[in-house]
Every structure is written in C-alpha cells, then in structure tokens.
N, C-alpha and C positions, 0 to 999 in steps of 0.2 A: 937890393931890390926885393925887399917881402909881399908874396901876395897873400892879401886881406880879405876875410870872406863877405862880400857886400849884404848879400840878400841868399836865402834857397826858401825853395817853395816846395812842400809833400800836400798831392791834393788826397783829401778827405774822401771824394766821391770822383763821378767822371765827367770831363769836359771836354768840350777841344780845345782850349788854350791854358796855359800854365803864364802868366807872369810877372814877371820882376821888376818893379816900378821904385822911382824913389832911388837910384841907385848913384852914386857921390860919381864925380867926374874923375875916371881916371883913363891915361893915356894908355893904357896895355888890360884889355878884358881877358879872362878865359871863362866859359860857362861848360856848363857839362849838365848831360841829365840821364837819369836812369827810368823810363816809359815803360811801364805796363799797358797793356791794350785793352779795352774790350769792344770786341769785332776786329774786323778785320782793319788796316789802316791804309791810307797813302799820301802824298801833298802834302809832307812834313815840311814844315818852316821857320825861319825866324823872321822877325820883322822886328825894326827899330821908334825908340817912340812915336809909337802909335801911326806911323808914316806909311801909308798903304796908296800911295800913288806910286805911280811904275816907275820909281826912283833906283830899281834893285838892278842888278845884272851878276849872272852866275857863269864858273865854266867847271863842268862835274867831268869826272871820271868813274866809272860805277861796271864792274865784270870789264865785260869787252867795248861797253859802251863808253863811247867821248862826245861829250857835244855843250851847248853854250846856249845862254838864251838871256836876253836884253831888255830892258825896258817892264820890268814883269814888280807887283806890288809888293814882291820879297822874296828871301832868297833861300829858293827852295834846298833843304839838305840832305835828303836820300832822292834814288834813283826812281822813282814816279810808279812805280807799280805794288800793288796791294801784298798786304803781309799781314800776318796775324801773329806776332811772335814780339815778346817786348823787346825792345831796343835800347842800345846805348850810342850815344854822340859825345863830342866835343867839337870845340870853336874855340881858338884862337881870334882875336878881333883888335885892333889896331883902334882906338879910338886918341888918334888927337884930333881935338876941336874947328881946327882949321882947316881938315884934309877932308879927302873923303874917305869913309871907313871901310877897311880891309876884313875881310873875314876869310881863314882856314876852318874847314870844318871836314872830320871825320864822322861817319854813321855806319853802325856796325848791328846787324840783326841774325837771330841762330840759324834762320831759313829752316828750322825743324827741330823735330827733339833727336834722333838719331844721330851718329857720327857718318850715315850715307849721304847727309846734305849738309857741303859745307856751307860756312858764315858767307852775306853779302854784305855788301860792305859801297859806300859811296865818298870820296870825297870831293868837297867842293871849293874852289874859292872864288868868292864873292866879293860884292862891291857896294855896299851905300852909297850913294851919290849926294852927300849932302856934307861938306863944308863949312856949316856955321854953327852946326849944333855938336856936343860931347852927347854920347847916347847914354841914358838916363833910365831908361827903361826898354825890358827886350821881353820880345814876347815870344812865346814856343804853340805853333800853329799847325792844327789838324784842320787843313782846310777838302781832305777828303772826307772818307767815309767810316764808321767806327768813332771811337771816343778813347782817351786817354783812361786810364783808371786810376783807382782812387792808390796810393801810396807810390804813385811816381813821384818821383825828386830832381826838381830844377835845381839849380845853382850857377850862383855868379862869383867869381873873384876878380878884382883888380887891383891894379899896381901902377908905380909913375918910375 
C-alpha cells in the first residue's frame, strides 16, 4: 500500500480557500496542511466537491470541550474560536465510493510565542453524507474572519 502524492497547493498571496481539484479516486485520502495567517482566524474547514449543502456532521473534542453538530455545509476542524497564530492539521479520510466518507482530523496551533501557553489542539471526526460520489476535490475553508497567507501548503495523498 504506497501513498502517492495527488495534488499540494503553496498560495502566492492571501485567500480563504486553498484547493485541490482534479484529484484521481482513491479509497484511503490523507491531507495535511501547514497555514499561515493574516489576521486573526476561525471556522476552519473542509468541504468535499464543492458540496456545501448540510450534508456534513461532525463530533470534536477540543481542551475540555466535547460536543457534535449535524446537518452543517462542512466539517468544521479546529474548536470555533479566534487565533492568530499559524496552524497545522491532518485528516485521515476514508473515501470509498459507495459509503459515506469518514474523516479523522487533528488541528494543532502554538496558542502564542512563549512556552507559558501551551498548544490547542482539536480533534474531529467527521462524516460526508454522500455515497455515490469518490471525493475528487477538497477544499480548505476560512469561512471566518482573517485570511490564509501567502506560502501556506495544502496537500493531498492517496492510496487503495
């Protein structure tokens, strides 16, 4: 089982979305991305081709916080509150064609430059609801406030 690197994306400038389109069908995703910020961030995401109806359902664990939330247009991956500090993620994702898609995801940020605040840290796992498609393109969503900056790195690899 070798994993293949499909796609990675370094943006040039700042946006709120990073992604990876075109991406070959395989049964076992991992993506990973290294985010720089500018401004402050929150309502970090992925979403799967382009499917932004409330097909998503997540269940986080983030500090001391647990909780779950259903029906929502994608599946949010850090803990919902603002940060200025870049970030690093991974996701595990389950993509066979016929199921519905599986997604683990870790989200990891410094929470400051000193060693008096430790890292936060979220993980999530998630649900695509959608059975009839192999995901094909995934997209990385600042659906808060602030912008991604320029020399963040998406990346996808998959494997069967």
């Amino acid at each position: 089982m070798a994993w293949e690197l499909l796609k990675t994306d370094t943006l040039s400038g700042t946006s709120d979305t990073i992604t990876l389109s075109s991406l070959d069908a395989k049964e076992s995703l991992f993506v990973e991305g290294t985010i720089l910020n500018s401004g402050s961030l929150n309502d970090i995401a992925l979403e799967f081709n382009s499917d932004s109806g409330n097909n998503y359902c997540r269940r986080y664990h983030a500090g001391d916080t647990k909780s779950s939330d259903t029906n929502q247009p994608y599946i949010e991956i850090e803990q919902g509150s603002a940060f200025s500090h870049p970030f690093y993620f991974y996701a595990n994702i389950s993509n066979v064609q016929d199921e519905n898609k599986i997604c683990h995801s870790m989200f990891i940020d410094s929470n400051g430059t000193s060693t008096s605040s430790a890292p936060r840290f979220a993980e999530v796992f998630g649900v695509w609801n959608n059975s009839s498609d192999s995901i094909n393109q995934i997209e990385l969503q600042n659906n808060g406030s602030g912008d991604f900056a320029a020399n963040s790195i998406f990346s996808c690899w998959g494997t069967n």
